[in-house]
Structures are given as structure tokens and as C-alpha cells.
Backbone bond lengths (Angstrom), bond angles and torsions (degrees), N, CA, C in turn:
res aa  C-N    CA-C-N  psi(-1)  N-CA   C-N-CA  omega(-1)  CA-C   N-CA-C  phi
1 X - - - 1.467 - - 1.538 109.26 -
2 X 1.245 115.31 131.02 1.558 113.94 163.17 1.468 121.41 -121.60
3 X 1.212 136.24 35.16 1.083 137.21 -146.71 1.733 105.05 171.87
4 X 1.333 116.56 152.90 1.876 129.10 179.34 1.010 90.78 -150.85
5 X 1.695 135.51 56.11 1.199 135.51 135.60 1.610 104.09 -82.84
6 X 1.786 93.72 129.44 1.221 122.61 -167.41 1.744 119.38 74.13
7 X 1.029 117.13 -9.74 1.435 113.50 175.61 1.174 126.45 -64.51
8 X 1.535 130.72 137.23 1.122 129.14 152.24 1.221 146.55 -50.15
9 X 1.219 126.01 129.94 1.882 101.63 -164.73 2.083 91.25 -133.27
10 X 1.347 130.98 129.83 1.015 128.83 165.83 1.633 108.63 -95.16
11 X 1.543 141.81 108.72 0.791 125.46 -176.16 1.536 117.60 -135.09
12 X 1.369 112.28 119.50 1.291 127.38 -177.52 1.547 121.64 -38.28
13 X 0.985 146.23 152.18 1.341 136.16 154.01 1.875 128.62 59.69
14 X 1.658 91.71 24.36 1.748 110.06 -162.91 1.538 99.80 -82.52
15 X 0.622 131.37 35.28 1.703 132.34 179.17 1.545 104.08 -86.86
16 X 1.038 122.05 -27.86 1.658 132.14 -153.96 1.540 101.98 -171.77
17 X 1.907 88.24 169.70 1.744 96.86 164.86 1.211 133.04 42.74
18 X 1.095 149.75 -125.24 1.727 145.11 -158.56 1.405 110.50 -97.77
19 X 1.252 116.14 -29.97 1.447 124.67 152.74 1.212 126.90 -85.92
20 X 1.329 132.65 -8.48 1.423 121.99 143.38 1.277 125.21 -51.50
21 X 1.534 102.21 -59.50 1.328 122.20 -162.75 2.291 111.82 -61.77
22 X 1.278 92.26 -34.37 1.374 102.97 169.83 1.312 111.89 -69.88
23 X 1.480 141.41 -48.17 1.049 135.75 162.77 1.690 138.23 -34.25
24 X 1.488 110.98 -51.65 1.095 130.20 157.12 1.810 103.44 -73.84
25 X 0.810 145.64 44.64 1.328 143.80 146.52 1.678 105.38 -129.86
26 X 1.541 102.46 -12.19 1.881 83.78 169.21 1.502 96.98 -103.90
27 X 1.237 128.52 -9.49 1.291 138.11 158.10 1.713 130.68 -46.52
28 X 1.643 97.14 -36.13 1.356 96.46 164.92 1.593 116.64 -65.07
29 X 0.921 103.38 -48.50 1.459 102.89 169.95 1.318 134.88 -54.88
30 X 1.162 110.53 -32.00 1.789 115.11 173.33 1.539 81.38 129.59
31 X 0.822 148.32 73.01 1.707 139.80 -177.53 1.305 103.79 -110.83
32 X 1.417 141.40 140.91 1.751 137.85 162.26 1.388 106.37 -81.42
33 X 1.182 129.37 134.07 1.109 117.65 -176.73 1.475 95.64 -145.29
34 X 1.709 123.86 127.04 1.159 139.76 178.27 1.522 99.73 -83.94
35 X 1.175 127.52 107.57 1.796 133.38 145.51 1.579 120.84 -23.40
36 X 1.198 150.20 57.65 1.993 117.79 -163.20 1.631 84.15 -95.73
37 X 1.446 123.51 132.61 1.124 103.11 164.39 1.872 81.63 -166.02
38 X 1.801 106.48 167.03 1.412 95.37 175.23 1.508 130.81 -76.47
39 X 1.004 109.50 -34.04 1.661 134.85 -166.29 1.487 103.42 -59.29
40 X 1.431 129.05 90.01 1.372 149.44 163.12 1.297 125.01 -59.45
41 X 1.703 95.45 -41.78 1.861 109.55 -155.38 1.958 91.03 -142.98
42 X 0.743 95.77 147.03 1.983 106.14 -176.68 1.316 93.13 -56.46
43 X 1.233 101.00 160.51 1.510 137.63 -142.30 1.686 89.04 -148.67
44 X 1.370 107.60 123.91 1.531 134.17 -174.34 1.356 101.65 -71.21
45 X 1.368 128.33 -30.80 1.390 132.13 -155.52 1.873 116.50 -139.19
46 X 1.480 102.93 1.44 1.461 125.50 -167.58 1.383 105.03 -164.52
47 X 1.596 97.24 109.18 1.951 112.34 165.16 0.875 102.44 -75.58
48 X 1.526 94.87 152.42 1.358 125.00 155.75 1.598 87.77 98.14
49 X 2.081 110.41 162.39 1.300 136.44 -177.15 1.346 89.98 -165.22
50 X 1.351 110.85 139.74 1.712 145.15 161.56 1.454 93.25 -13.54
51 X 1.615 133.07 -49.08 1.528 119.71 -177.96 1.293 113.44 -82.42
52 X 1.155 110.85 -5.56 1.615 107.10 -176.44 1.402 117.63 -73.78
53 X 2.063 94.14 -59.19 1.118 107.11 170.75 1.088 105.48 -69.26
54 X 1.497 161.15 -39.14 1.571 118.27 175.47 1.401 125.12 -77.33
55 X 1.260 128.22 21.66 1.404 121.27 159.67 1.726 105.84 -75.32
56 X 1.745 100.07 -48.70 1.322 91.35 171.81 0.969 143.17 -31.16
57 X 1.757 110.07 -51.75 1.210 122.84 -179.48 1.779 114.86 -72.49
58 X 1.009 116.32 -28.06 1.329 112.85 146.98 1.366 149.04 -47.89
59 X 1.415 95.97 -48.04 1.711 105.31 156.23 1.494 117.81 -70.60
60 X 1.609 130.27 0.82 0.958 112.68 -175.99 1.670 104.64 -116.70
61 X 1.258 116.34 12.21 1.372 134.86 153.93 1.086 118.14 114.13
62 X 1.641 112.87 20.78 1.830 126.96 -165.16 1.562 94.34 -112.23
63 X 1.964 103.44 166.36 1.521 103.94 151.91 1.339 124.55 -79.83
64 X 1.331 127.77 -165.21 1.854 109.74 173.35 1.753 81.69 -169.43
65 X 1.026 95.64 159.05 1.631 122.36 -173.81 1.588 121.29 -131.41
66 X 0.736 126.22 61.32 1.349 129.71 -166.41 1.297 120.00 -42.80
67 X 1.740 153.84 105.67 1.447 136.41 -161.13 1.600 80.69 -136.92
68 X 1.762 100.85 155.65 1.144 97.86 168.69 1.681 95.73 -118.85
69 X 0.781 138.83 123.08 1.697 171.27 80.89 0.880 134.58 7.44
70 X 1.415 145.21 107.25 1.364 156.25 176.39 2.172 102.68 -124.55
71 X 1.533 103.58 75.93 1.078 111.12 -142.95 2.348 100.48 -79.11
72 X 1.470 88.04 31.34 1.665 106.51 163.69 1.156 98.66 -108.51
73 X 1.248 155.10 3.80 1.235 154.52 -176.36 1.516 94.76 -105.88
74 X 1.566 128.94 118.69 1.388 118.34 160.36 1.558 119.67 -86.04
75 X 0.770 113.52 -1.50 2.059 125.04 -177.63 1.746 85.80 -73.82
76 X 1.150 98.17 -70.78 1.712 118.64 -170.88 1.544 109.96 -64.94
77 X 1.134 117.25 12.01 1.391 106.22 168.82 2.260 102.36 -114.77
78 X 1.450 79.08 -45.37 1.461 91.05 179.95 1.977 107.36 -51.73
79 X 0.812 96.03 -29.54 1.888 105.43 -170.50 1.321 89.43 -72.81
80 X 1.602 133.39 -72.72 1.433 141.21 -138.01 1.828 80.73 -76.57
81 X 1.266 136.52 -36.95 1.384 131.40 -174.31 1.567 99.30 -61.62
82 X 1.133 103.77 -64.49 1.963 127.37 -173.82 1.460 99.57 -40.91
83 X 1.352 127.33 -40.83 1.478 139.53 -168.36 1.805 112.20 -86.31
84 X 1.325 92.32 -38.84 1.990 103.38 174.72 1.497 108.42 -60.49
85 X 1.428 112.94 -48.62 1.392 132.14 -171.64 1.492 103.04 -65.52
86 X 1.460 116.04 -93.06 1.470 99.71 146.21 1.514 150.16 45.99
87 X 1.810 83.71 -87.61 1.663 89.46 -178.02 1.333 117.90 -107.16
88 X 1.731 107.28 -3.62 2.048 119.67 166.72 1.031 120.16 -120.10
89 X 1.686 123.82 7.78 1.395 125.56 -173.81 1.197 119.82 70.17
90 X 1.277 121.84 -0.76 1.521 114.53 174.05 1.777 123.56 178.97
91 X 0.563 131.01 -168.38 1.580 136.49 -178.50 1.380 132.05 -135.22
92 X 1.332 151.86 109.91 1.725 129.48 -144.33 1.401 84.57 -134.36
93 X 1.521 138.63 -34.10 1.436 142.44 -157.73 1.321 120.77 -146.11
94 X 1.324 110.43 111.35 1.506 126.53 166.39 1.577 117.19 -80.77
95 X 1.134 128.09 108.01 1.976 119.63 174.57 1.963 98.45 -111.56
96 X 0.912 104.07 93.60 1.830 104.63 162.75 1.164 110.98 -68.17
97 X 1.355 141.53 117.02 1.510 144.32 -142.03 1.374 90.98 -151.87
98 X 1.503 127.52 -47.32 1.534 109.09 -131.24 1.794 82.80 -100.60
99 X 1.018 112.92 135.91 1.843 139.63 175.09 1.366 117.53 -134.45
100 X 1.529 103.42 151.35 1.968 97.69 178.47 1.696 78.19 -118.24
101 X 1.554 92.01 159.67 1.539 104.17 171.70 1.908 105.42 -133.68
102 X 1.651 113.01 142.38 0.771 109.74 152.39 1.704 115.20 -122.09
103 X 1.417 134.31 164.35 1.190 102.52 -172.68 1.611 81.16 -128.40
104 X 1.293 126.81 80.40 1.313 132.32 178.78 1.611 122.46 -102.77
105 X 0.853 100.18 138.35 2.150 99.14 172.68 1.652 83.64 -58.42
106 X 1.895 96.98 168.64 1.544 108.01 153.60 1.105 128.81 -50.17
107 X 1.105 140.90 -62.56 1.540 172.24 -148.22 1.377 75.77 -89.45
108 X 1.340 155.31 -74.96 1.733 116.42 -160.02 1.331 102.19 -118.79
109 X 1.200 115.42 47.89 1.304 128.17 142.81 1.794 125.50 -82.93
110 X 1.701 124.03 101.39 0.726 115.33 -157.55 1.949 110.46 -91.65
111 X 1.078 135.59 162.62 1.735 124.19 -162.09 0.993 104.76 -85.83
112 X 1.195 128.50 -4.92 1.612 126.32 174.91 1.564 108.03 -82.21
113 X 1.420 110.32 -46.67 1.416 117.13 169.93 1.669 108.12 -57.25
114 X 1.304 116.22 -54.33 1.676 114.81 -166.70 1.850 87.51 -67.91
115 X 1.013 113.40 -27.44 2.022 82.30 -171.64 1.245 113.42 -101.04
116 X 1.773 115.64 -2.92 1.569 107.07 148.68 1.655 124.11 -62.91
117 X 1.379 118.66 -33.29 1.200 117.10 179.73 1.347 110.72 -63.19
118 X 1.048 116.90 -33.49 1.810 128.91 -148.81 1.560 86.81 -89.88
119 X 1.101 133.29 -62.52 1.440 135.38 159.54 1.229 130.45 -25.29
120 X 1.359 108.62 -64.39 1.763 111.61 178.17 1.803 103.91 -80.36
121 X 1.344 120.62 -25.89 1.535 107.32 -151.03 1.782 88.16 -103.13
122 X 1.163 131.26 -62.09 1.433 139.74 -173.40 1.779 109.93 -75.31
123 X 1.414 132.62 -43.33 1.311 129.59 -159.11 1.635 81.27 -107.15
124 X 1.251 162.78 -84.94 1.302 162.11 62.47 1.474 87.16 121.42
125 X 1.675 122.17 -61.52 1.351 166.52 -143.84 1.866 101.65 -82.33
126 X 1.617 75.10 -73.72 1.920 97.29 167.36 1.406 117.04 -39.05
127 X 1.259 109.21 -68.96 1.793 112.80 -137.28 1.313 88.85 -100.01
128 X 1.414 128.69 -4.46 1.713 126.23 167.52 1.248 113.58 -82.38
129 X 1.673 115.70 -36.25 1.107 107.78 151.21 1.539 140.11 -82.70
130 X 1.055 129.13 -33.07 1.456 138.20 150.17 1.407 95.80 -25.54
131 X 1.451 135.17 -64.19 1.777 119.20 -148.31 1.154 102.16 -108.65
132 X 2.075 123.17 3.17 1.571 109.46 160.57 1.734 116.36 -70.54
133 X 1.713 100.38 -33.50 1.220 119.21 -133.94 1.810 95.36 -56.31
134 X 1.415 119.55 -51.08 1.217 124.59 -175.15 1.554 128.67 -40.33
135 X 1.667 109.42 -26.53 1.137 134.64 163.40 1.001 130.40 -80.62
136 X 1.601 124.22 -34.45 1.425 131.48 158.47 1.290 146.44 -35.14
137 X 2.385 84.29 -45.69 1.739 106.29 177.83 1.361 99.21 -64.46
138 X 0.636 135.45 -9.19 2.344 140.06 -167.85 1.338 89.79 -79.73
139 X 1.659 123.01 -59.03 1.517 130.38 -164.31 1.587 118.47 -59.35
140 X 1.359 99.68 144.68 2.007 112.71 -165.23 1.754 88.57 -65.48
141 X 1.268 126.30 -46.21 1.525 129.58 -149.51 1.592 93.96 -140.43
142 X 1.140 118.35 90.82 1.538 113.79 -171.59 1.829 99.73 -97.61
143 X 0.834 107.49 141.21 1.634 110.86 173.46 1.743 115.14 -147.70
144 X 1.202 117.82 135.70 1.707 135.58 -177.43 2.003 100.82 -124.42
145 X 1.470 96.62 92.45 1.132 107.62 152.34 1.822 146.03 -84.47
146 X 1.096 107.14 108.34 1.594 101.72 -179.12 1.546 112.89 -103.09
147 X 1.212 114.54 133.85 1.296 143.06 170.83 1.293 126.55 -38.57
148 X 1.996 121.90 -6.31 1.236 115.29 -128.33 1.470 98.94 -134.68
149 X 1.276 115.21 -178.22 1.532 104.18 -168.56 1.636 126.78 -93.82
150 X 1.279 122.25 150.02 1.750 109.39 165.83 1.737 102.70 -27.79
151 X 1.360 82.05 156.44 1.811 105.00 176.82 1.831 109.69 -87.61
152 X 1.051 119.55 85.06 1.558 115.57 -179.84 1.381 114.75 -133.18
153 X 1.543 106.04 98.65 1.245 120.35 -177.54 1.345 120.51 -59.19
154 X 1.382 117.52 26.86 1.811 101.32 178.35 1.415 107.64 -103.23
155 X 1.683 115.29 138.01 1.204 152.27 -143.23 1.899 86.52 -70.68
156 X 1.202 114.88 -24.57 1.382 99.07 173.38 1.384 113.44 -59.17
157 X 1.290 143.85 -48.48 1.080 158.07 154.59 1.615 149.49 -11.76
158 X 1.831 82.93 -39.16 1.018 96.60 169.35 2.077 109.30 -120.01
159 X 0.897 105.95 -35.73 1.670 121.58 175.63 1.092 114.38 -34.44
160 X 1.603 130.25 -4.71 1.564 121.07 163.34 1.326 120.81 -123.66
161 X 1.266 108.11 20.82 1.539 117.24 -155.11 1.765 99.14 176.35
162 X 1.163 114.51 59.26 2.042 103.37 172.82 0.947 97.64 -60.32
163 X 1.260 130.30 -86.94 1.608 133.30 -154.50 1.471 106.25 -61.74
164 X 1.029 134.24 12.28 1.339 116.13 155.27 1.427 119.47 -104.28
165 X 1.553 109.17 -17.00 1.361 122.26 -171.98 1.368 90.12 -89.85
166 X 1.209 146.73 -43.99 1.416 146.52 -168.03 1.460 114.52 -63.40
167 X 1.534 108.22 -43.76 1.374 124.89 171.62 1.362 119.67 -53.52
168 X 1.371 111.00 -44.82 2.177 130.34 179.43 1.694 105.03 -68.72
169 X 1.720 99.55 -30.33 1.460 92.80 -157.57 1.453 97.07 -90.30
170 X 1.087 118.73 -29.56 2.000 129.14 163.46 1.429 89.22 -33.08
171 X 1.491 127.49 -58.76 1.204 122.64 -165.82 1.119 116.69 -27.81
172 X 1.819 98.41 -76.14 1.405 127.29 -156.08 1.609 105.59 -65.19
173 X 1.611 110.93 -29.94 1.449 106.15 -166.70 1.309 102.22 -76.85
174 X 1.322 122.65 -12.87 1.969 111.22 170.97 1.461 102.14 -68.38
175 X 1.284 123.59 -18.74 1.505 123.67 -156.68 1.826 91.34 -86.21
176 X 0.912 132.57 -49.07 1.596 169.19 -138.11 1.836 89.68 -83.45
177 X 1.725 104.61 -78.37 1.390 120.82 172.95 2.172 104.25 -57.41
178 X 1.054 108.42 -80.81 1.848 120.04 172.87 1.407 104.37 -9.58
179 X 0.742 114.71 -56.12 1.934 121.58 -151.58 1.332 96.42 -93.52
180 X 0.771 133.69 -4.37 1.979 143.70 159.22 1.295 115.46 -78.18
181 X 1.521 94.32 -54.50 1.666 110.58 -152.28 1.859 86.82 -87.28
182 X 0.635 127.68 -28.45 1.769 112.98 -174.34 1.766 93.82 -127.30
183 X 0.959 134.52 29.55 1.352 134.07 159.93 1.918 110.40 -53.05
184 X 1.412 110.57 -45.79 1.360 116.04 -168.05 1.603 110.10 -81.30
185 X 1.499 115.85 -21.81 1.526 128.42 144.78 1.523 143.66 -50.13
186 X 1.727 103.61 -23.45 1.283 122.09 -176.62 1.289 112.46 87.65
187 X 1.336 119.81 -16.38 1.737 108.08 -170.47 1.434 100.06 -78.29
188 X 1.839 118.76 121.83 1.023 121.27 133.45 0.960 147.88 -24.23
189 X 1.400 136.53 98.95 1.605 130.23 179.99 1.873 104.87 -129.63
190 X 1.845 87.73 112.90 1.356 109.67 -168.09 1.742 110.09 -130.31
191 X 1.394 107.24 162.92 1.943 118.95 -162.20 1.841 73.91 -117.78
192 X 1.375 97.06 146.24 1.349 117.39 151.14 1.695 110.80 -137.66
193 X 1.745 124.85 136.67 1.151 111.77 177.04 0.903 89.50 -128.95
194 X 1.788 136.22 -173.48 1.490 147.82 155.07 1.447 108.18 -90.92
195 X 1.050 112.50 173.00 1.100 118.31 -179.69 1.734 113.68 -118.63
196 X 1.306 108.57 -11.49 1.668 109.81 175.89 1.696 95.63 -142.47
197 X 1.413 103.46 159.95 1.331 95.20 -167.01 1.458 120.22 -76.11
198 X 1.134 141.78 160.57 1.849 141.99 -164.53 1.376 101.07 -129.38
199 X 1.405 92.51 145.24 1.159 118.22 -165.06 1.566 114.97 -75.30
200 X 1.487 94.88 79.73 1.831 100.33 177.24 1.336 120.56 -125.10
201 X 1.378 108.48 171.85 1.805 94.13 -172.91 1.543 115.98 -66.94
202 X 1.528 108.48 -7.63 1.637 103.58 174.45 1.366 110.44 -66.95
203 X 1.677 120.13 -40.25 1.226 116.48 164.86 1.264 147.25 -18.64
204 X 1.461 73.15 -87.04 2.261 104.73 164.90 1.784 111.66 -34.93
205 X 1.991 93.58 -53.08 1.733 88.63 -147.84 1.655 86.01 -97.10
206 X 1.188 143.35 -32.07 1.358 118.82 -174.03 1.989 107.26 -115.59
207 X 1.697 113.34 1.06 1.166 74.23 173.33 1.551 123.24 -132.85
208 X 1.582 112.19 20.39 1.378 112.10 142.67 1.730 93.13 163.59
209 X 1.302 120.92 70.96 1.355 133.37 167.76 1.417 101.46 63.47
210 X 1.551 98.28 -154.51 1.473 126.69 144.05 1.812 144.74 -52.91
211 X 1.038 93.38 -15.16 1.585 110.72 161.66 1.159 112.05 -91.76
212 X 1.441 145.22 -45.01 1.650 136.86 166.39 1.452 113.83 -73.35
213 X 1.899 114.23 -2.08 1.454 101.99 168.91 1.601 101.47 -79.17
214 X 1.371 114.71 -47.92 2.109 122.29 176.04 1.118 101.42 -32.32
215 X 1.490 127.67 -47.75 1.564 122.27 -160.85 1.574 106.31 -85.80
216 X 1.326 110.20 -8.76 1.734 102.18 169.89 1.562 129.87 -82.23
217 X 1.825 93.50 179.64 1.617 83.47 176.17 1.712 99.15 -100.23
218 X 0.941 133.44 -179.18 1.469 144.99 149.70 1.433 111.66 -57.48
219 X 1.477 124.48 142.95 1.301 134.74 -178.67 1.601 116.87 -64.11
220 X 1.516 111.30 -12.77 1.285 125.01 -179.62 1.973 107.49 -64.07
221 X 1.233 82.95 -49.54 1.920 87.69 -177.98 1.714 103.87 -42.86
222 X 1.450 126.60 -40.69 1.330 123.73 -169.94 1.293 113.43 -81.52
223 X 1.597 117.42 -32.18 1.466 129.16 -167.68 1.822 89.53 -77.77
224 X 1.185 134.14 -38.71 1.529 142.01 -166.81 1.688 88.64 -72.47
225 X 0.831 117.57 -76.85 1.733 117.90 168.79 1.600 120.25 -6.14
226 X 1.529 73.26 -94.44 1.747 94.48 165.36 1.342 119.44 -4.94
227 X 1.879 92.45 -75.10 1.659 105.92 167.22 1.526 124.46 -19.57
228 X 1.407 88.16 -76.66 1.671 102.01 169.10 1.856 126.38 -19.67
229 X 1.090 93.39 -63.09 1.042 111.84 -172.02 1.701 120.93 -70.09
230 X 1.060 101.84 -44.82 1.731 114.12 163.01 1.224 126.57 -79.60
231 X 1.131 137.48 -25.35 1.595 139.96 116.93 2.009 128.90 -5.76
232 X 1.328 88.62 -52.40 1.536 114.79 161.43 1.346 134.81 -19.16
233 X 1.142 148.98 92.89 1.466 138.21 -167.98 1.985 113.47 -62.94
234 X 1.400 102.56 101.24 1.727 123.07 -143.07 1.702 96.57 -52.63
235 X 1.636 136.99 -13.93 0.887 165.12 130.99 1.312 130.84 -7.15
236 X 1.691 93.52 -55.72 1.616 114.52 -147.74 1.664 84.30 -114.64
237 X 1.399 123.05 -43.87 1.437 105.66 -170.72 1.479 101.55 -129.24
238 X 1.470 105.76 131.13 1.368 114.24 -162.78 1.869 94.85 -164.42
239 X 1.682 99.90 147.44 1.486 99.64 175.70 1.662 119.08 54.98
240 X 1.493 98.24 50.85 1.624 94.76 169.10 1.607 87.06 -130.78
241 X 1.532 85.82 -169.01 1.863 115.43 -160.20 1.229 97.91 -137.07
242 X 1.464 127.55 59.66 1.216 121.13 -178.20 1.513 118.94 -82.81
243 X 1.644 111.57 117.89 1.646 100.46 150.48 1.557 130.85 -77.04
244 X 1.635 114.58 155.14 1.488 102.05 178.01 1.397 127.59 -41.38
245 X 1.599 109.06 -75.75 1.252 121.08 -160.83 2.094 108.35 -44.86
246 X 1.321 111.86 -34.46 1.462 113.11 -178.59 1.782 107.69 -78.25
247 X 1.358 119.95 -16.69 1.246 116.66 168.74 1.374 124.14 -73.03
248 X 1.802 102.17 -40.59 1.180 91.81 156.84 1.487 156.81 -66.28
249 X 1.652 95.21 -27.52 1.475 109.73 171.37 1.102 114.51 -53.36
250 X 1.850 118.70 -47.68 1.333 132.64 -174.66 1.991 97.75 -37.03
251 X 1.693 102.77 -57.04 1.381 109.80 -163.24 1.832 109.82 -67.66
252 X 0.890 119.66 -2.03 1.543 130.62 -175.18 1.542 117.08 98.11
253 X 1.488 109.05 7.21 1.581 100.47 170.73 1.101 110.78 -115.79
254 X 1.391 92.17 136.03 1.783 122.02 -173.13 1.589 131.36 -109.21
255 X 1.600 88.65 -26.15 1.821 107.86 179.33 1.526 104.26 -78.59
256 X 1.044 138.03 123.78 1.482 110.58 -160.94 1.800 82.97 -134.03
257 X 1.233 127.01 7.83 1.446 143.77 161.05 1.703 112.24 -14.69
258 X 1.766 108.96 -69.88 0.952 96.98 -145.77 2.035 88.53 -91.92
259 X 1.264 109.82 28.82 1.587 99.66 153.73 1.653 113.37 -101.91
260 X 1.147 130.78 23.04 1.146 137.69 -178.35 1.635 105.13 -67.51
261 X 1.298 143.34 128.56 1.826 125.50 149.48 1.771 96.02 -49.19
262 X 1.382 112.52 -71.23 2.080 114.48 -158.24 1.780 76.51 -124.21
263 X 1.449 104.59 105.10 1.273 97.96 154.54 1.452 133.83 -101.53
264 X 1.754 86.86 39.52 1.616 94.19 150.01 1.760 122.99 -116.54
265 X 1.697 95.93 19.11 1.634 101.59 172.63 1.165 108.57 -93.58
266 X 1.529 107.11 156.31 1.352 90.76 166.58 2.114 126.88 -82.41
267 X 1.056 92.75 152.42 1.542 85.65 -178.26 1.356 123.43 -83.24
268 X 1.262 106.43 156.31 1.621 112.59 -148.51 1.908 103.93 -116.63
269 X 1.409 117.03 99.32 1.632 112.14 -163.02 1.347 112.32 -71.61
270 X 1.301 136.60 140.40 0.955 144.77 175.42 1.285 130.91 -62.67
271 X 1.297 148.09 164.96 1.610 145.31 -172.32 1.520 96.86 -71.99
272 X 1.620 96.45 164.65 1.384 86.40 -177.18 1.579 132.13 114.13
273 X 1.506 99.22 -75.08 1.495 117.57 -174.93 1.638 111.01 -123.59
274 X 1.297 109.09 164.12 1.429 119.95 -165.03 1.381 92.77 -82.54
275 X 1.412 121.37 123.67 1.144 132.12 150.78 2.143 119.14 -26.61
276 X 0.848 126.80 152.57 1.594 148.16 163.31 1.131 105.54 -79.32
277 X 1.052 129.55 153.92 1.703 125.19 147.51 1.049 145.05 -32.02
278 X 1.468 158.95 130.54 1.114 123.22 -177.50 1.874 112.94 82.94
279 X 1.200 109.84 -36.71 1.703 102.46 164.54 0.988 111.31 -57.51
280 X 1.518 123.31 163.50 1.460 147.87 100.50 1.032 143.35 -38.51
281 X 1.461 113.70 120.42 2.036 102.54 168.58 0.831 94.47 -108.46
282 X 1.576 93.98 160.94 1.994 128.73 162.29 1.940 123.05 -48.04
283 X 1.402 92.01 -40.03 1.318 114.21 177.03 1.463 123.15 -54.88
């Protein structure tokens, strides 16, 4: 495949940020892309709402579907699926995007916070995929993207933040289990992470203002990825842990410059993955 003209794309959490930005990149192409996300009405502290972003995606030469989604609700996920199908005849792409993060020790980690994460990021994960999947096997190039990081059990990882690391890694382990279990189906089930942190409102508002937005990349580096990856013969690549920046190299880009916010900060690597040279961590 080189191209998601005409494809379906169901994508979690597309209102904004890394799931915006992926949307409008299957959009250049002519891509359909269903919105599920909560944000109806503006957000005091977070742009953009499901209509916003699908005008975008309109201006960027795609359809868009606007659903509003609370993707812990399984009634409400099954409907906004039932409704995608529906209104394009079919479904080719799952992206699970939308996650809450807290980055709390145990001890002030409160249970309302740990079972929102566990909800939206691990079960959220599940039952979006569970009630695409049936629709997928129909699709020429089926693909299930998760948002979430390689699987690397070292205790650094998790020791400042369990329940948030437990929550990401729920992710990845559907990706881990998925790509087995429907391998003989064709549906792709693949992890994409970044490798430095991107410039999203999780950034800004919980992970150190305006100075850890300078040290990011732009959400474009992941949505360019993405590409990559869904492009893919659903067959041929299945059950990886891909970070951006190495997907891209794979594809021949190397200048990775103009995803910089100030690419005269230094960049700041994200959880997860081994820093580059020359990065920064959060830690």
C-alpha cells in the first residue's frame, strides 16, 4: 500500500495533538476519518473539539466524522463503530490514541486517578479493539495501531510513576497478545512511540510549561510515522514496537530538523526509550 485514499481510519482521541495530527495526514490523501473523542464544547485548558478537528480534516482533503466518545463506555464505543461503518461501508484502521496520564509516586497516587488511566489507556485499548476487530477481517489492509511504548521491563521505568507505566504497558501488551492472535487474519497490530517528547497539551500542562514544549518535537514527526506504518502490507508488518524517529530513517528520512518546536533547544526524550545524545530527560 502507498496511499489511504479512501480509507477508513477509527481514531481515538482525534480532537487534538497526536491524534489530530495523524488524522490530517491520512487526510491528505483523501482518508475518512471518524473523530471518537470527548471534547464537544471548548475546553478552558485544551483546544480544539471533535468539530474543530474535523473541519481540519476537511481542509486537508479527507472526510471526518465527528463522534463523541467516552471510549470507557462499551455501548458508546460499539455505536460510534456501528455509525463509522454505516456511513463508509467499512472500516480498514483502528489508531487507539486517546490515554490519561498521571505521573504520580504510589503513595500520592490517588484510585480515582489510577482507574481513569487503567480505563482509558489499557480497557479503552481493549474493547476498541475487540469491537473494531470483526470489521477489519472484511478490510484489504487492516491495521490496529497503539499509541504506546516498547515493552521494557526495567524498574527504571516504572519506579516513578507505576500506574502510569502499567496503564501504557496494558497498551503495548494488546499489541504483544493482538498481533498473534489475528496474525492468520491479516490485521496488523502495531505500538508506535516517540522518541522525544511532542508538543501536546499533556506536555505544556503537566510536564513542565513552556520550556518542555521548546525541547519538543511537533506532533507531525508521529503523524509522518504513523503514515509509514499504515501504508504497510497488514501481512508483512505486524507485532512491532516502533519508535518514530527509527521509522523514519527506515523510510529515508534523516533530517528530522524541521520537526523541532526551537531547534535550537535541546530536545527533551520521552519515557520509555533511551535517550540520544545530547537529550534531556524529564527525570
Amino acid at each position: 500500500m502507498s496511499t489511504l485514499k479512501g480509507k477508513v481510519l477509527f481514531i481515538t482521541g482525534a480532537s487534538r495533538g497526536i491524534g489530530l495530527a495523524i488524522a490530517k495526514r491520512a487526510a491528505r490523501d483523501g482518508a475518512r476519518v471518524a473523530i471518537a473523542a470527548k471534547t464537544a464544547k471548548p475546553h478552558p485548558k485544551l483546544e480544539g473539539t471533535i468539530y474543530t478537528a474535523a473541519d481540519e480534516i476537511r481542509d486537508a482533503g479527507g472526510e471526518a466524522l465527528p463522534l463523541v466518545v467516552d471510549i470507557r463506555n462499551e455501548d458508546a464505543v460499539a455505536e460510534a463503530i456501528a455509525k463509522t461503518v454505516e456511513t463508509w461501508g467499512g472500516l480498514d484502521i483502528l489508531i487507539n490514541n486517546a490515554s490519561a496520564i498521571s505521573l504520580t509516586r504510589t503513595e500520592d497516587t490517588d484510585m480515582k486517578r489510577y482507574d481513569l488511566m487503567h480505563s482509558i489507556n489499557t480497557r479503552g485499548t481493549f474493547v476498541c479493539s475487540k469491537l473494531a476487530i470483526p470489521h477489519l477481517r472484511k478490510a484489504e489492509n487492516p491495521h490496529i495501531l497503539n499509541l504506546s511504548p516498547p515493552l521494557d521491563m526495567d524498574a527504571k521505568w516504572f519506579a516513578p510513576h507505576v500506574a502510569y507505566t502499567m496503564a501504557k504497558y496494558g497498551m503495548s501488551m494488546c499489541v504483544l497478545g493482538m498481533a498473534e492472535e489475528f496474525r492468520k487474519d491479516g490485521i496488523a497490530v502495531n505500538a508506535l512511540w516517540p522518541r522525544t517528547a511532542i508538543a501536546t497539551a499533556a506536555v505544556r500542562n503537566l510536564l513542565g510549561g513552556e520550556q518542555a514544549i521548546k525541547g519538543s518535537r511537533k506532533p507531525e514527526i508521529v503523524a509522518d510515522a504513523a503514515y509509514e506504518i499504515l501504508t504497510k502490507p497488514s501481512r508483512e508488518f505486524t507485532g512491532n514496537f516502533c519508535v518514530d524517529d527509527e521509522v523514519l530513517a527506515a523510510a529515508g528520512v534523516t533530517d528530522l530538523d524541521k520537526y523541532a518546536v526551537d531547534p535550537a533547544a535541546p530536545l527533551i526524550a520521552d519515557f520509555f526509550v533511551p535517550p540520544l545524545e545530547g537529550m534531556l530527560t524529564f527525570n
